[in-house]
C-alpha positions as CSV (number, residue, x, y, z in Angstrom):
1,X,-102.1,46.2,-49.9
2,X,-101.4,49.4,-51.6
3,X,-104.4,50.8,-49.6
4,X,-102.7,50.6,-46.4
5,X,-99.2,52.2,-48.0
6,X,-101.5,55.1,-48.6
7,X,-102.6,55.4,-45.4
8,X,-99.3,54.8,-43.7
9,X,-97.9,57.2,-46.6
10,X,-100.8,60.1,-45.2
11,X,-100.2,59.4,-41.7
12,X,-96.6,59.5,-41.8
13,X,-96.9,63.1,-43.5
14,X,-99.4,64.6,-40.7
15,X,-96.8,63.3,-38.5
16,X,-93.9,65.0,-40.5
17,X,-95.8,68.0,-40.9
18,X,-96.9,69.0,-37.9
19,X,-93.5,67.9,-35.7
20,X,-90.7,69.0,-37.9
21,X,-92.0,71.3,-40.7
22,X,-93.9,72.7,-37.2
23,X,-97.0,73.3,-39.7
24,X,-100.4,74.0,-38.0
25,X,-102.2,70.9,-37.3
26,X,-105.6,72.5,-39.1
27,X,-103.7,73.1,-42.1
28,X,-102.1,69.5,-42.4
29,X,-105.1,67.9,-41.8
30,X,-106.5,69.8,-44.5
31,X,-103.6,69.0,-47.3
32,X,-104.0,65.5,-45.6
33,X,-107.7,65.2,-46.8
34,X,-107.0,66.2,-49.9
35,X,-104.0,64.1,-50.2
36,X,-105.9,61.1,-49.3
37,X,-109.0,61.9,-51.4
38,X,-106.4,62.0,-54.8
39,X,-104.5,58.9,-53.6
40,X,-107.7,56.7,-52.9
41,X,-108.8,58.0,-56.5
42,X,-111.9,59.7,-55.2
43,X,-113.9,61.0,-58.0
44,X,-113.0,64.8,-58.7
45,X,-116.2,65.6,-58.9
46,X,-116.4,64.8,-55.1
47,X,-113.5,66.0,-53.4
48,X,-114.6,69.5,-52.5
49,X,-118.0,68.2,-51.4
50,X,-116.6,65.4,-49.6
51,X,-114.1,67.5,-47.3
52,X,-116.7,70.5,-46.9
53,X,-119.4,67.8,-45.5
54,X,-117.2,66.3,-43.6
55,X,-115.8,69.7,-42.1
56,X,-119.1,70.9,-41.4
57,X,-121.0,68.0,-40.3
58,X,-118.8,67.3,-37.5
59,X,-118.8,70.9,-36.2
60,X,-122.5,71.2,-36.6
61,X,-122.6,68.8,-33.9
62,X,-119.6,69.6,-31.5
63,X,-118.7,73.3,-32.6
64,X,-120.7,75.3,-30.1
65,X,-120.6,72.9,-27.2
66,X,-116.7,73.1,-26.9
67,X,-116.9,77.1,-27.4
68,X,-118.9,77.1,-24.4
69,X,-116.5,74.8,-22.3
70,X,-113.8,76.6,-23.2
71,X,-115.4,80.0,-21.9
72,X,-117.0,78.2,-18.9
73,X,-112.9,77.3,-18.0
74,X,-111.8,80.5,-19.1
75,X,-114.1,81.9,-16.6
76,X,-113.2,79.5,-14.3
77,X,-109.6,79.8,-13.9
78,X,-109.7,83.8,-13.7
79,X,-111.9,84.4,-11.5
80,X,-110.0,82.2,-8.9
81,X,-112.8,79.9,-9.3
82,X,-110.3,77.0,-9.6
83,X,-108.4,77.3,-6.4
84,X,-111.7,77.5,-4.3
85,X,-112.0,73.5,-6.1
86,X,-108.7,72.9,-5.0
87,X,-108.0,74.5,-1.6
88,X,-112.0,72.6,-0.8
89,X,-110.9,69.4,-1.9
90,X,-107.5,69.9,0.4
91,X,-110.2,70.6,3.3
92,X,-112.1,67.6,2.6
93,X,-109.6,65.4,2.6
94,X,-107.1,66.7,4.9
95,X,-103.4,66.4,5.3
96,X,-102.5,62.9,6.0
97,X,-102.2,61.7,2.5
98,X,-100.6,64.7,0.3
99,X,-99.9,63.1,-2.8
100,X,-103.1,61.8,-3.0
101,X,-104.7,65.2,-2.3
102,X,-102.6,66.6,-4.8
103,X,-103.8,64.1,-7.5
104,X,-107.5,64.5,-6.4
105,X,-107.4,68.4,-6.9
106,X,-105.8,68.1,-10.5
107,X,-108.1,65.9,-11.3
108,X,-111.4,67.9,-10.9
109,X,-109.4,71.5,-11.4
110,X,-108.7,69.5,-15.4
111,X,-112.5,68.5,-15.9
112,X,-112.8,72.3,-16.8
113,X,-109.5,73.9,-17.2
114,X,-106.7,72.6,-19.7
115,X,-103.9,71.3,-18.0
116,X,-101.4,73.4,-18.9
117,X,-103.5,75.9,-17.1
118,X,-104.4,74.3,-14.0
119,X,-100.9,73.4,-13.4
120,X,-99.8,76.8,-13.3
121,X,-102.4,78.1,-11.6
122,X,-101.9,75.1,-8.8
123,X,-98.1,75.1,-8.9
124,X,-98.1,77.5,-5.9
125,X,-100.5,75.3,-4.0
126,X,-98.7,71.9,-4.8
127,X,-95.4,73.9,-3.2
128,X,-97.4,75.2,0.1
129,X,-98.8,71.6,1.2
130,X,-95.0,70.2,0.2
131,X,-92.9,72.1,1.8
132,X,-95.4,72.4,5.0
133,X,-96.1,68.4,5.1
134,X,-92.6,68.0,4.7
135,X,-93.6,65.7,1.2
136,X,-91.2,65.2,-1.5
137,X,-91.7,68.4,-4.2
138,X,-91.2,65.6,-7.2
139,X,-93.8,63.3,-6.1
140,X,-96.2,66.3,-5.4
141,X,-95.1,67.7,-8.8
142,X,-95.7,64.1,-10.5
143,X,-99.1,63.5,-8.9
144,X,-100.6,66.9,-9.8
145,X,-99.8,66.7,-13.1
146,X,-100.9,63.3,-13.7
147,X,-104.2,64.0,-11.8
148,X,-104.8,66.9,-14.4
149,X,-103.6,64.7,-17.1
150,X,-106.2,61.9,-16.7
151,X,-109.3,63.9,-16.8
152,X,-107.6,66.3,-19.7
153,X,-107.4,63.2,-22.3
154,X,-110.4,61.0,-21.5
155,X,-113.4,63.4,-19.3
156,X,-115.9,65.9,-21.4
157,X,-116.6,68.9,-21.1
158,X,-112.7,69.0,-22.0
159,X,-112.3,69.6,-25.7
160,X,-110.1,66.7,-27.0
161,X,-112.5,64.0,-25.5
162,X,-115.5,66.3,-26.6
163,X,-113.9,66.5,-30.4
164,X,-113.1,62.8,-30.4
165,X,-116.7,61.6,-29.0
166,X,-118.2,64.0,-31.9
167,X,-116.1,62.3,-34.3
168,X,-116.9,59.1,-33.4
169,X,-120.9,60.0,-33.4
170,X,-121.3,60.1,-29.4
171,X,-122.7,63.9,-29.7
172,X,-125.8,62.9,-28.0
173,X,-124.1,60.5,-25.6
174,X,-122.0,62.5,-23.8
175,X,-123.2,61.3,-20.5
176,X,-121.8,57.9,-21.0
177,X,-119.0,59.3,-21.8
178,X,-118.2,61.3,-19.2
179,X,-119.8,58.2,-16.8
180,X,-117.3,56.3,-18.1
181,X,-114.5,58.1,-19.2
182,X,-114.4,59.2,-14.9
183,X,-114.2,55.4,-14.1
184,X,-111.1,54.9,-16.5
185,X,-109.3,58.1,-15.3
186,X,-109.5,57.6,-11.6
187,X,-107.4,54.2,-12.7
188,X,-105.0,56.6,-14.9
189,X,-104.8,59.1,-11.8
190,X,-103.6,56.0,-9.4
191,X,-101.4,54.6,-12.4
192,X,-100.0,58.1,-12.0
193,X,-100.7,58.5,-8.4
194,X,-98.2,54.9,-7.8
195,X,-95.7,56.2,-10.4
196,X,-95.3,59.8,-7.9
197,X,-94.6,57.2,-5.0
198,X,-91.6,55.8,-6.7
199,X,-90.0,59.7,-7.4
200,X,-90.5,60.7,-3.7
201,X,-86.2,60.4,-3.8
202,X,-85.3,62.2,-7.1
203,X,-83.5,65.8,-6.3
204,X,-85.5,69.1,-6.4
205,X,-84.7,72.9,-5.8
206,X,-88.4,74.0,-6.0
207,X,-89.3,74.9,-2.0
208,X,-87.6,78.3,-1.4
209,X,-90.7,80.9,-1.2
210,X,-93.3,78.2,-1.5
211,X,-95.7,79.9,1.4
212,X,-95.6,83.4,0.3
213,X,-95.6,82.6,-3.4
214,X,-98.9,80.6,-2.6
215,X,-100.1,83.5,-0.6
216,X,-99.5,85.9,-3.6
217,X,-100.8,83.7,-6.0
218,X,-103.8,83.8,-4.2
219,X,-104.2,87.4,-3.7
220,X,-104.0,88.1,-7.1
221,X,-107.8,86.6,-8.3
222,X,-109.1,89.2,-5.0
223,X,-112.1,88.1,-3.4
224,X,-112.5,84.6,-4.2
225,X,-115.6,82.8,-4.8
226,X,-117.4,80.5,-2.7
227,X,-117.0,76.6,-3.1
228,X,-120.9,76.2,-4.4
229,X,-120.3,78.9,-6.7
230,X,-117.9,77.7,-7.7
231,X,-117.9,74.2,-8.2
232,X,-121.5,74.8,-9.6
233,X,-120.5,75.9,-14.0
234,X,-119.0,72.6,-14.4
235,X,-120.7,70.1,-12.1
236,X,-124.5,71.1,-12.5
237,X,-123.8,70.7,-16.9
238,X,-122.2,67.1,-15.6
239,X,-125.4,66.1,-14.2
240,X,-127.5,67.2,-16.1
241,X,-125.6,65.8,-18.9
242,X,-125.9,62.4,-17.7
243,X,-129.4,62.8,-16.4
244,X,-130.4,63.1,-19.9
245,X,-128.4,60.5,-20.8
246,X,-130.0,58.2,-18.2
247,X,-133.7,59.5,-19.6
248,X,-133.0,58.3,-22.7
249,X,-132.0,54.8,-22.3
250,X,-134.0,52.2,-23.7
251,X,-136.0,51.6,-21.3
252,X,-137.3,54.3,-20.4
253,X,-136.8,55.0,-16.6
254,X,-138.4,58.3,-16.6
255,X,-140.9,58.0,-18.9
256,X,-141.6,59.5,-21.9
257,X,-144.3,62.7,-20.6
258,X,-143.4,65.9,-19.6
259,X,-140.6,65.2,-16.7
260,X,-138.6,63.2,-19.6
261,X,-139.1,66.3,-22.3
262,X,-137.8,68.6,-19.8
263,X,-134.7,66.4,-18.8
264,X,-134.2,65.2,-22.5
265,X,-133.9,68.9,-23.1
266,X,-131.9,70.3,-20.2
267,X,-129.7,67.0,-21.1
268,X,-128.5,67.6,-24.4
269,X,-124.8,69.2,-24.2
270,X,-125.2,72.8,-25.8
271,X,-128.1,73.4,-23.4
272,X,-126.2,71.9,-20.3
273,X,-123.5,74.0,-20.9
274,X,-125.5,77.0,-21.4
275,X,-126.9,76.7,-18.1
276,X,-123.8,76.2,-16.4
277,X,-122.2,79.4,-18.8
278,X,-125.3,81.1,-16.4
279,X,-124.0,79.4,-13.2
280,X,-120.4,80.7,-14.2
281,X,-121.4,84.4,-14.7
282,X,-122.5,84.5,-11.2
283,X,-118.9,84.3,-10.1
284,X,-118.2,87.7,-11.9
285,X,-117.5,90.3,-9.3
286,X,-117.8,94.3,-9.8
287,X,-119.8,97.1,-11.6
288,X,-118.8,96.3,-15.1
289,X,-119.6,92.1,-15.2
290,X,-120.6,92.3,-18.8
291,X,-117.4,93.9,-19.7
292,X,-115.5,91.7,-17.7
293,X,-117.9,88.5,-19.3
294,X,-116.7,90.0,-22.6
295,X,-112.9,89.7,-21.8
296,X,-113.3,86.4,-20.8
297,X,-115.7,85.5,-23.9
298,X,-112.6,86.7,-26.0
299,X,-110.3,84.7,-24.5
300,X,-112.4,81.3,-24.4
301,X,-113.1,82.3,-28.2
302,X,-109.4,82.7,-28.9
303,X,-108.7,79.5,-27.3
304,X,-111.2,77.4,-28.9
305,X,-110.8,78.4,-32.5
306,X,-108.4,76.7,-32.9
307,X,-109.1,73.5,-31.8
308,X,-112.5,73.6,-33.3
309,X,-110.7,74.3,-36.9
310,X,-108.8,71.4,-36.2
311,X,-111.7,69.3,-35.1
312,X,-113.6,70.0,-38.2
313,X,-110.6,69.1,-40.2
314,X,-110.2,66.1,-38.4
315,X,-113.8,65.4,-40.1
316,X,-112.7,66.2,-43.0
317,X,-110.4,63.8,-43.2
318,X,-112.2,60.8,-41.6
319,X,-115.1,61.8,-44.3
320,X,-112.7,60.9,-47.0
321,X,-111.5,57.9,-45.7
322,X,-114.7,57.0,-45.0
323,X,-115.4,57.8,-48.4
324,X,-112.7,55.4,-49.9
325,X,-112.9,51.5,-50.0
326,X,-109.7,51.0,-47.3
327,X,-112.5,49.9,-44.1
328,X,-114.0,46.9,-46.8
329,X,-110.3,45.6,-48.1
330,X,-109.2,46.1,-44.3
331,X,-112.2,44.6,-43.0
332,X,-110.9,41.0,-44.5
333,X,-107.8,41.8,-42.1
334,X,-108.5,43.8,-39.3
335,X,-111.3,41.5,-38.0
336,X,-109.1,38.5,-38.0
337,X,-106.2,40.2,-36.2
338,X,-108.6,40.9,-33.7
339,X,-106.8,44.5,-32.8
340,X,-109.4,45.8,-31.4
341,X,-109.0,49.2,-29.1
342,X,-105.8,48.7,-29.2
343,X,-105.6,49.8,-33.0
344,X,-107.0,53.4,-31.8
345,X,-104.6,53.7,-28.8
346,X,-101.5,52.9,-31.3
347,X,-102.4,55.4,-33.8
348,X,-103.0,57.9,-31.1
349,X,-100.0,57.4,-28.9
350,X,-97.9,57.2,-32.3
351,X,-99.5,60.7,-33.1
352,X,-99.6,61.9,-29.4
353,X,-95.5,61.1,-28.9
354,X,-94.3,62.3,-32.5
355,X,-96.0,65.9,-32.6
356,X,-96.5,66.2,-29.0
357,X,-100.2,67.9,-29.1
358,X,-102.8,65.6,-27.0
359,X,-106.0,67.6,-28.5
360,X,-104.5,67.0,-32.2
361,X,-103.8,63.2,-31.0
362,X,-107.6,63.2,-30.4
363,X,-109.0,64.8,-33.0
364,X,-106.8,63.1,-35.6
365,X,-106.8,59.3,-34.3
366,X,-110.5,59.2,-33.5
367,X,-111.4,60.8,-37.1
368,X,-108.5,57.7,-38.9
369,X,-110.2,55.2,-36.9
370,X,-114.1,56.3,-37.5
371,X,-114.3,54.4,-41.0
372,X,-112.7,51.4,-39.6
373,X,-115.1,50.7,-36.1
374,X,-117.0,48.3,-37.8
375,X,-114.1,46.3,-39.0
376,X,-112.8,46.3,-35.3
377,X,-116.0,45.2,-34.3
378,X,-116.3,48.7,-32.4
379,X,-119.7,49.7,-34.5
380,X,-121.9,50.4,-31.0
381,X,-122.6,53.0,-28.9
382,X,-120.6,50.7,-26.3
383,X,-118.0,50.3,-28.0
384,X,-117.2,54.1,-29.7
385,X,-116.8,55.3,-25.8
386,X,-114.5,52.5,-25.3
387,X,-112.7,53.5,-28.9
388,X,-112.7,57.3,-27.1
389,X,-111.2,55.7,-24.1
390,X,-108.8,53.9,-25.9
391,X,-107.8,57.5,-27.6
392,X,-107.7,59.2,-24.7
393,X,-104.7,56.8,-23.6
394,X,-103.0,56.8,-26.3
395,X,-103.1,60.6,-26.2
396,X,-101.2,60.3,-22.5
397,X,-98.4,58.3,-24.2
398,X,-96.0,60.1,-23.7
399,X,-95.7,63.8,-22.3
400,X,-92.0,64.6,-23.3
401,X,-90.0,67.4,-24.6
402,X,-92.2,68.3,-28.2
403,X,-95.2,68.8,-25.6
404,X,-95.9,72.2,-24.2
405,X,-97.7,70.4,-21.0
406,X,-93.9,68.8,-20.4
407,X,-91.9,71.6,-20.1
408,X,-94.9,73.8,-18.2
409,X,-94.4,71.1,-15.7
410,X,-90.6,70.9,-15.8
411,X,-89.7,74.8,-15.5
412,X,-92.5,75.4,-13.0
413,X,-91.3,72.6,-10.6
414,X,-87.4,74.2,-11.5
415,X,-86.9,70.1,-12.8
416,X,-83.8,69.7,-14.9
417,X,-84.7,67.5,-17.9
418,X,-83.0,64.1,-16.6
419,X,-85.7,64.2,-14.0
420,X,-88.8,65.1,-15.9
421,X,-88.3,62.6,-18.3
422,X,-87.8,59.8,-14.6
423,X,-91.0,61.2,-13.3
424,X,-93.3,63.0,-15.6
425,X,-92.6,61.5,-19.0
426,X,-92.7,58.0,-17.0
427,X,-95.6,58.3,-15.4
428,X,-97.7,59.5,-18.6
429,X,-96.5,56.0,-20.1
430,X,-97.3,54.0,-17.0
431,X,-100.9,55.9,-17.5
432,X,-101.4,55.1,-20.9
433,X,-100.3,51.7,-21.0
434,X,-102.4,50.8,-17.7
435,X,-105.4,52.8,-19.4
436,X,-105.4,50.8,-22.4
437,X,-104.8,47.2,-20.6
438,X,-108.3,48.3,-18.6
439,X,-110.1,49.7,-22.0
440,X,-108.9,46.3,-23.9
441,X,-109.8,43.8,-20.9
442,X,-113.2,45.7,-20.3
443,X,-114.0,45.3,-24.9
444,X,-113.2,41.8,-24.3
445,X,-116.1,41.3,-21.4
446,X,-118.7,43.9,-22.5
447,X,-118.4,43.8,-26.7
């Protein structure tokens, strides 16, 4: 029993740390690896070479791949590369259903971009099609950021879901992943999308300007791209992504000559995103592209260092649990309680809602919960996406005021607090608890 006070006693303090001492989450993991390694009364001798192993392993695998996601959205979202997605998908599908619209473009804008980003960068849009549809502001507001929010917390090439499949050894099975972590956020996106329905009444002040703030908005990126170009950086790494995935299933359905080397290759995640770092270059415009690539290399550098710190010392930590005997003596009580993915999901949502950080929720739940897959009967390939899945909706629940994504869409919608806790904070719960009822009913049919 005193096992699981430590680890309650650990988790409470990466809670504490990070939410009221406001300490970087790559620093408390770190103090919480070590706090754990002296509580479990890991050897001395091991400590150090425990948390470095753990710290490097995990990157060794991940590291590089979300670098170049992170650039490939970086790039992406400056050179107005993400509102040719979203004003294409509005031509696609027309006008008739604007909420749905709205929740469609947020969800394929947040396959590449963060979500804090593409809501700012499709705030102006969302205001445009409301206030010429004549739809209600809040529901537009609460469908576009629940659309982003669904592919942000469960889709690769995003970082959180790429950090959490890396913890959870799906490095080279990223295609199943992303094949089935789609599936599961298109039903978070209409959990989100029937929650927006229910809001269409709740006051607003957001419509005055809309057009010409949309029309300045878009004049600012210059000349924009063109919908192949730029749809192509995150869609062709996608395919390719699960083509190799596909060629290397058991059976075999390609082969195993020359067309299976070539797609085993172009398949594997650092090389996919390579490729579509080269489709993303092409959207540069003007004499000095590699300067302009070198701004934007900065940028995606600047933002991913720090998650990648705080992947590997997510690592860290789930090395020294692993290291400790807590997944044998819980073992004798998980498996009977038959908790399941819904262990994961609670750890992550407690995480996700005290320190407000969905990345961090990620990172940190899916390392905690590594040890203990085979106790939860978890211990496949199968089962560690669904363990991802289950993550990603605990990482949704709930968006509320310690999250920077809650007040970005709060301030930019001109919502008083009352009504972003009614619409968005609500709808992130509806979305995570609908997420996790589909993750828990599909472990109990496929597992």
């Amino acid at each position: 029993m005193h096992l699981v006070l430590i680890l309650v006693a650990v988790i409470i303090f990466i809670v504490f740390a990070t939410s009221r001492l406001k300490l970087n989450p790559f620093i408390t993991l770190l103090l919480a690896s070590f706090l754990a390694a002296f509580a479990f009364g890991l050897p001395l001798a091991d400590i150090e070479k425990t948390i470095r192993a753990g710290f490097g392993n995990i990157l060794g695998y991940i590291g590089l791949v979300i670098v170049l996601g992170t650039i490939i959205g970086v790039i992406l979202e400056r050179t107005g590369a993400a509102i040719v997605m979203a004003e294409s998908v509005v031509k696609w599908l027309g006008q008739k259903f604007p909420t749905l619209t709205m929740s469609i473009v947020g969800f394929i804008v947040a396959i590449p971009v963060f979500c804090d980003s593409g809501y700012v960068i499709l705030n102006s849009l969302k205001r445009s099609m409301a206030r010429t549809l004549n739809a209600s502001p809040v529901a537009m507001t609460v469908a576009l950021s629940t659309g982003l929010f669904a592919t942000h917390t469960l889709v690769p090439p995003t970082p959180g879901p790429i950090a959490a499949a890396g913890n959870l050894g799906l490095e080279n099975n990223l295609g199943m992943v992303i094949g089935i972590g789609l599936v599961f956020a298109i039903i978070a996106a209409f959990a989100g999308l029937f929650w927006a329905s229910r809001c269409k009444d709740l006051p607003s002040t957001e419509l005055e300007q809309a057009e010409e703030a949309f029309e300045e908005a878009r004049e600012h990126y210059g000349e924009l791209p063109s919908a192949t170009k730029a749809f192509a950086p995150i869609f062709v790494p996608i395919l390719l992504i699960c083509i190799g995935s596909v060629a290397n299933y058991p059976t075999a359905p390609l082969g195993d000559g020359m067309v299976y080397d070539i797609l085993n290759f172009l398949g594997k995640p650092l090389n996919a995103l390579l490729i579509g770092l080269g489709f993303a270059l092409s959207l540069l415009q003007g004499r000095n592209k590699f300067e302009e690539f070198g701004r934007h290399t900065s940028k995606g550098l600047e933002v991913a260092a720090p998650i990648i710190l705080i992947t590997g010392a997510g690592g860290a930590f789930g090395a020294v649990l692993a290291a400790t005997p807590l997944g044998s003596y819980l073992g004798d009580t998980l498996s009977t309680l038959g908790l399941g993915v819904i262990m994961p999901f609670i750890v992550a949502a407690a995480l996700k809602s005290a320190q407000g950080s969905s990345t961090v929720a990620l990172v940190t739940a899916s390392a905690l919960v590594t040890p203990l897959l085979p106790q939860l009967g978890l211990d496949s390939d199968l089962g560690r996406v669904l363990t991802v899945m289950a993550v990603g909706a605990g990482a949704m629940t709930v968006s509320h005021a310690n999250d920077s994504y809650f007040w970005v869409v709060s301030q930019f919608s001109k919502m008083n607090v009352a009504t972003a806790y009614k619409s968005h904070t609500a709808a992130t719960l509806v979305m995570g608890l609908v997420t996790i009822a589909c993750v828990w009913l599909t472990s109990l049919v496929a597992l």
